[in-house]
C-alpha positions as CSV (number, residue, x, y, z in Angstrom):
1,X,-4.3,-10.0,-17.6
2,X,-2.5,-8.5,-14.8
3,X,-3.0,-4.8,-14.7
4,X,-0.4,-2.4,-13.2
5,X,-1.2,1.4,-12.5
6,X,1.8,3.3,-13.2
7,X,2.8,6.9,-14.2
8,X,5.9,9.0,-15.2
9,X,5.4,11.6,-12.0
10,X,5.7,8.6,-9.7
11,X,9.1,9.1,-9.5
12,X,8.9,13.0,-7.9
13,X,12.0,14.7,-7.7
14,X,13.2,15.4,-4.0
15,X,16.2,17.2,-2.5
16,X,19.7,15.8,-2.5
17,X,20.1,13.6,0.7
18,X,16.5,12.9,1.0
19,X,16.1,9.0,2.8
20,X,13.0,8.2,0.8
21,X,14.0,6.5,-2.4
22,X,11.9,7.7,-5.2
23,X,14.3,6.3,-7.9
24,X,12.2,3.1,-7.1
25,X,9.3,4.2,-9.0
26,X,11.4,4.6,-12.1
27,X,13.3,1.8,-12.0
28,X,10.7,-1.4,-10.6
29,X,8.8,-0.8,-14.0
30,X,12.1,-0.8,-16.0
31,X,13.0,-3.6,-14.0
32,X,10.0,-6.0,-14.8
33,X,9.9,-5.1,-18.8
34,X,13.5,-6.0,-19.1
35,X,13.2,-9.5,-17.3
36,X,9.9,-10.4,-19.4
37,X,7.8,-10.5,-16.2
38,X,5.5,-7.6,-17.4
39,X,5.2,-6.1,-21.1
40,X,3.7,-2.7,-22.0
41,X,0.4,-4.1,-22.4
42,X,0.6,-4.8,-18.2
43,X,0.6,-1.2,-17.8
44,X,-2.0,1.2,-17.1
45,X,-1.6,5.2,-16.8
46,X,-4.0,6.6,-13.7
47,X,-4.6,10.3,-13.9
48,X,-6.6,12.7,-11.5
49,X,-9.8,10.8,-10.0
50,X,-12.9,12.5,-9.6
51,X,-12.5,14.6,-6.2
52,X,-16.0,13.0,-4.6
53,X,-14.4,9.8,-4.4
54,X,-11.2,11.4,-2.7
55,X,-14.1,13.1,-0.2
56,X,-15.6,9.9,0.8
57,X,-12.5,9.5,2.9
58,X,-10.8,12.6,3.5
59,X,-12.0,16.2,5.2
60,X,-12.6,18.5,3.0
61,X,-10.9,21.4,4.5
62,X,-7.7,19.4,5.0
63,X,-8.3,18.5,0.8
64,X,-8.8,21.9,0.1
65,X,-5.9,23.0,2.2
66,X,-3.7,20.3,0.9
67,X,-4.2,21.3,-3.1
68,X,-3.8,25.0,-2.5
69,X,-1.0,24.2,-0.5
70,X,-2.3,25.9,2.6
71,X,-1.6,23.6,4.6
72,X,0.1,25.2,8.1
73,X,3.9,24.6,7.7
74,X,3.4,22.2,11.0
75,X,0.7,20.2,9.7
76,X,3.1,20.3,6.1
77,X,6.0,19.2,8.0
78,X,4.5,16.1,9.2
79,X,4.5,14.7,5.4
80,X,8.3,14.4,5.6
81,X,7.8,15.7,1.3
82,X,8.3,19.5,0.5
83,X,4.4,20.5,-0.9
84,X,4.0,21.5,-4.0
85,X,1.7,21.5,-6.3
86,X,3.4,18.3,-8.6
87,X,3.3,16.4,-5.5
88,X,-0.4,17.2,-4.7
89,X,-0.9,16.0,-8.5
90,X,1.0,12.9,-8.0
91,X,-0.8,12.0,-4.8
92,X,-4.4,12.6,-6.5
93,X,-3.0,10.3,-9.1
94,X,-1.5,7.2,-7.1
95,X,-5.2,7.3,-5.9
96,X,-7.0,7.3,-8.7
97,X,-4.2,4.1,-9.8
98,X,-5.7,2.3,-7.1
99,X,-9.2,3.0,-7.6
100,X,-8.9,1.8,-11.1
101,X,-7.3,-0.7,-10.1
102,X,-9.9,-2.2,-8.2
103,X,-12.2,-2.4,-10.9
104,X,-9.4,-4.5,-13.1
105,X,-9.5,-6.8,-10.1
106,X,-13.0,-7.8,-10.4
107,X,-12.2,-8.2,-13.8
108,X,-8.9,-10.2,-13.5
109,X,-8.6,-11.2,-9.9
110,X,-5.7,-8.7,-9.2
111,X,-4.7,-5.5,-10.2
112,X,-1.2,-3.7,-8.6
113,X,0.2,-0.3,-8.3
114,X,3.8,0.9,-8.5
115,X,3.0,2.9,-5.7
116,X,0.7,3.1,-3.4
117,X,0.0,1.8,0.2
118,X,0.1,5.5,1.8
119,X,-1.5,4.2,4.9
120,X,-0.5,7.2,7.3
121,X,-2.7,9.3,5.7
122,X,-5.8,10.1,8.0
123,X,-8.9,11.4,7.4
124,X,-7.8,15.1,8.3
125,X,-4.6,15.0,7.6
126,X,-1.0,13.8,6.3
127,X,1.9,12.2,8.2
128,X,4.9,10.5,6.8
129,X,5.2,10.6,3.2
130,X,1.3,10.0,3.2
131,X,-1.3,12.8,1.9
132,X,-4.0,10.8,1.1
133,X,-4.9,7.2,2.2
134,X,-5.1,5.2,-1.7
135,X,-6.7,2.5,-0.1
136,X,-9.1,3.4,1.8
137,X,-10.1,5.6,-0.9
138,X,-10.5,2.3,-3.2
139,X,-12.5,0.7,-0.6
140,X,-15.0,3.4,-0.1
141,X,-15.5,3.6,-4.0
142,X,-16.4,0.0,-4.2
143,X,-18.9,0.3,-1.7
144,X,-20.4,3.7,-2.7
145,X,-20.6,2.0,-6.5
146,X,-22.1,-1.0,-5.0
147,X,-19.5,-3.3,-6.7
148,X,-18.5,-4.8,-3.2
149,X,-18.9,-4.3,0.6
150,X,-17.2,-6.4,2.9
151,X,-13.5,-5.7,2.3
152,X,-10.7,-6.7,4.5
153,X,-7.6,-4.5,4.1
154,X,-4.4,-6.9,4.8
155,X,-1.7,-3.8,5.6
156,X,2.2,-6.1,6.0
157,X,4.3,-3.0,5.8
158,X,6.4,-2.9,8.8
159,X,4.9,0.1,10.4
160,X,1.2,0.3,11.5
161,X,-1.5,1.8,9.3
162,X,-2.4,4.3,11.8
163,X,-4.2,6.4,9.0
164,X,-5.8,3.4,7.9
165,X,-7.7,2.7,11.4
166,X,-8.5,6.0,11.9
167,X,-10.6,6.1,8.8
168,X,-12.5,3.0,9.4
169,X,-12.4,3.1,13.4
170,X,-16.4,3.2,13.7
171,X,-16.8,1.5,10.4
172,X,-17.7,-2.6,10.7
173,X,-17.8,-2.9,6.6
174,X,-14.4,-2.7,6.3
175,X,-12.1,-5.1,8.9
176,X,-8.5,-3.5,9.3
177,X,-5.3,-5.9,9.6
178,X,-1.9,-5.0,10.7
179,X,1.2,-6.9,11.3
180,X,3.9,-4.8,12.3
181,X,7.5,-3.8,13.9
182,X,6.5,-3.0,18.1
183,X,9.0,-0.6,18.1
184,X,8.6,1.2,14.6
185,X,6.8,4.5,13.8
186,X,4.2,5.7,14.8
187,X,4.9,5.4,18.2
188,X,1.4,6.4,19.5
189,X,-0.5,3.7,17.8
190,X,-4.3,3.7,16.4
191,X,-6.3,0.9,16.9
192,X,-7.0,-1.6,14.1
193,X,-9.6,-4.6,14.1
194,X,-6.3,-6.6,14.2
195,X,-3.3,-5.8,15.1
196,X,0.0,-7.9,15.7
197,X,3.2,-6.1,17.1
198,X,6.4,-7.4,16.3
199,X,9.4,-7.8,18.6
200,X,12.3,-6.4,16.9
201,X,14.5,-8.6,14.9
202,X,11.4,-11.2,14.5
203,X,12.9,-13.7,11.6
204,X,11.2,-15.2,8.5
205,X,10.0,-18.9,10.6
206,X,8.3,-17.1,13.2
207,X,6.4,-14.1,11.3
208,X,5.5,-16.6,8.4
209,X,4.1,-19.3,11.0
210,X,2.0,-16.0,12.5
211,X,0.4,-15.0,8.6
212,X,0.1,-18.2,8.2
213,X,-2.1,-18.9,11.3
214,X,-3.6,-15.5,11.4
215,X,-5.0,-15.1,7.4
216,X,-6.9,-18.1,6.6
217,X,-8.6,-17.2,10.3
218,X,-9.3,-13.7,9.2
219,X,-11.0,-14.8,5.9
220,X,-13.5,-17.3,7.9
221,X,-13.9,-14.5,10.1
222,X,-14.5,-11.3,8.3
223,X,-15.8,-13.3,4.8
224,X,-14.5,-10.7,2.8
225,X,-15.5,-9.9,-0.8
226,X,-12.7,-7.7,-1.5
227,X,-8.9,-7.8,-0.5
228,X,-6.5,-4.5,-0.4
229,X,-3.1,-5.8,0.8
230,X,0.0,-3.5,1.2
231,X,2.9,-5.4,1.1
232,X,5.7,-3.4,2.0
233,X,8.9,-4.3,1.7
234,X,10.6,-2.7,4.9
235,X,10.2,-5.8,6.6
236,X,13.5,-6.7,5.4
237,X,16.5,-7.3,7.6
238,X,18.4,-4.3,5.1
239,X,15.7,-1.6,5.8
240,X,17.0,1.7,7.7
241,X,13.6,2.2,9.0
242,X,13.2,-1.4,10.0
243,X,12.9,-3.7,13.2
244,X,12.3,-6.8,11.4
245,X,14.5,-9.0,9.9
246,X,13.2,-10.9,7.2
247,X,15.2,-12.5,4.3
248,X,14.6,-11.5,0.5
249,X,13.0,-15.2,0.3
250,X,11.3,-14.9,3.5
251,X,9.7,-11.6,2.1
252,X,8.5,-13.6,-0.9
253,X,6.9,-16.1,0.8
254,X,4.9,-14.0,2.4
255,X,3.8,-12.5,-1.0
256,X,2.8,-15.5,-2.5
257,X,1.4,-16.8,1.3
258,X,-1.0,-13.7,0.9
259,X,-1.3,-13.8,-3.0
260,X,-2.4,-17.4,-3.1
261,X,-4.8,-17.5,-0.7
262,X,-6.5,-14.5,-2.1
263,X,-6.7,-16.4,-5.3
264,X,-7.6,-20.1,-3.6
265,X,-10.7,-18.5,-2.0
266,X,-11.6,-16.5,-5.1
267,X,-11.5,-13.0,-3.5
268,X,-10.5,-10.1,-5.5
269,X,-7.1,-8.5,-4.2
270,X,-5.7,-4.7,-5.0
271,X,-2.2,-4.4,-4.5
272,X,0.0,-1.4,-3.5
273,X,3.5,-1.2,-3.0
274,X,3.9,0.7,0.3
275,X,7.1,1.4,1.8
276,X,11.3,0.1,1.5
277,X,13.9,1.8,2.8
278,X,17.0,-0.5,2.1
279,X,20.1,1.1,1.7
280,X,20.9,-1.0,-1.8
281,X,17.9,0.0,-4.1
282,X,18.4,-2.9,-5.5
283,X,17.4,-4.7,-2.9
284,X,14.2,-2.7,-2.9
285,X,13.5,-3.1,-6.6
286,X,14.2,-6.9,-6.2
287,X,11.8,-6.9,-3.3
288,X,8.9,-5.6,-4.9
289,X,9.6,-7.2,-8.2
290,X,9.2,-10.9,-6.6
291,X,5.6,-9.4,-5.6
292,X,4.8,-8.9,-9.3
293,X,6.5,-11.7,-10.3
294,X,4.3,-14.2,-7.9
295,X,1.0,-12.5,-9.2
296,X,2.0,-13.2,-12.8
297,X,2.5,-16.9,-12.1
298,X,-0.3,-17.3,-9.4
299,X,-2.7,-15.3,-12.0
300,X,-1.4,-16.7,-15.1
């Protein structure tokens, strides 16, 4: 059974005017219950994960700083979030959703999160709507349980995973993937094992004939034995913080592109959300639904 982290304090309130759309959170699970895609049974509710697991990724004066909201107010800036103690919580939560969820993946060959994907968070520190990196953090546990080792993190959100290379720049267990906008944030970029830089307004034909070339080469490569993919939806021609422009069916296909081949080769996958920034939230619900709607069929 498809498993799906999810909680209430997803959706985080934020100021009137704010750009990122939290209402997402609320409304994708409300979404997939209505259409039949998911039932409550799907559904999983994370809460705060043990902090050693959190440590095996992140410094532990910025952790410390960052729950006792110490943080200094140019460091807490760089989160694009005010801090407060619920957001701390619901960071530390949308973690511990995705470490869970990689154990329902060895169980079930996928497990998803809601949210997720916050690949800007480095080891020391936060940066756009990122505190700490939910991923890595999921990778790490599986290798300090022993459960896997070599794990290939597929990041297809349409700005780089800067976070996400920093963490695992010296590490050779763990190969880092990114396909990305050239032009989109950050601007000073890390370096990842892999990554491809996108020319502004690349279409649906030319970045699916790139994943398509590029995946099935990575997993003959790296022979991973555990998959995190982040398949943001700000790919999308509709997305304010965009360069791309892929099609609501273009953005699909790459979903099941990524989703079926995880399956084919019988590699375990974690899924989180990462970021869409569409002006239409319905666009961005729709968008991340067809993700949950491809695992139920390809998983089925």
């Amino acid at each position: 059974m498809l498993k799906i982290a999810y909680h209430p304090i997803y959706k985080h309130h934020l100021p009137h005017g704010h750009r990122f759309p939290m209402m997402k959170y609320e409304l994708l699970p409300q979404q997939l219950l209505h259409e039949g895609t998911c039932t409550a049974a799907n559904f999983f509710e994370p809460n705060f994960p043990d902090d050693s697991h959190i440590l095996e990724v992140h410094d532990a004066t910025y952790y410390d700083d960052l729950v006792n909201l110490e943080l200094k107010p140019s460091a807490a800036r760089k989160i694009g979030f005010p801090l407060s103690t619920e957001l701390v919580q619901r960071e530390r939560i949308i973690a511990d959703g995705t470490i869970k969820g990689c154990e329902f993946a060895l169980e079930h060959g996928i497990a998803m999160n809601i949210a997720g994907g916050t690949h800007h968070a480095y080891s020391n520190r936060g940066e756009a709507f990122c505190m700490l990196n939910d991923q890595a953090i999921g990778a790490r546990y599986l290798q300090n349980k022993k459960l896997k080792n070599n794990i290939l993190i597929i990041d297809l959100d349409v700005h780089q995973g800067n976070g996400t290379a920093e963490i695992f720049k010296t590490d050779h267990s763990v190969f880092t993937f990114s396909m990305h906008g050239k032009g989109n944030y950050p601007f000073k970029k890390e370096t990842s094992d892999l990554d491809i830089a996108l020319d502004k307004g690349t279409t649906d034909q030319e970045y699916l004939s790139i994943l398509k070339k590029t995946l099935p080469e990575l997993l003959e490569k790296v022979q991973p034995d555990f998959i995190f993919y982040l398949s943001g939806v700000d790919v999308l021609a509709s997305d304010k913080l965009g360069t791309l422009a892929l099609t609501l069916e273009g953005c699909m296909e790459r979903d099941r592109f990524v989703l079926q081949t995880c399956f084919d080769a019988k590699i375990p996958v974690q899924c989180s959300m990462g970021g869409g920034y569409s002006p239409d939230i319905k666009i961005i619900v729709e968008a991340h639904a067809n993700t949950f709607r491809l695992a139920q069929d390809i998983y089925a």
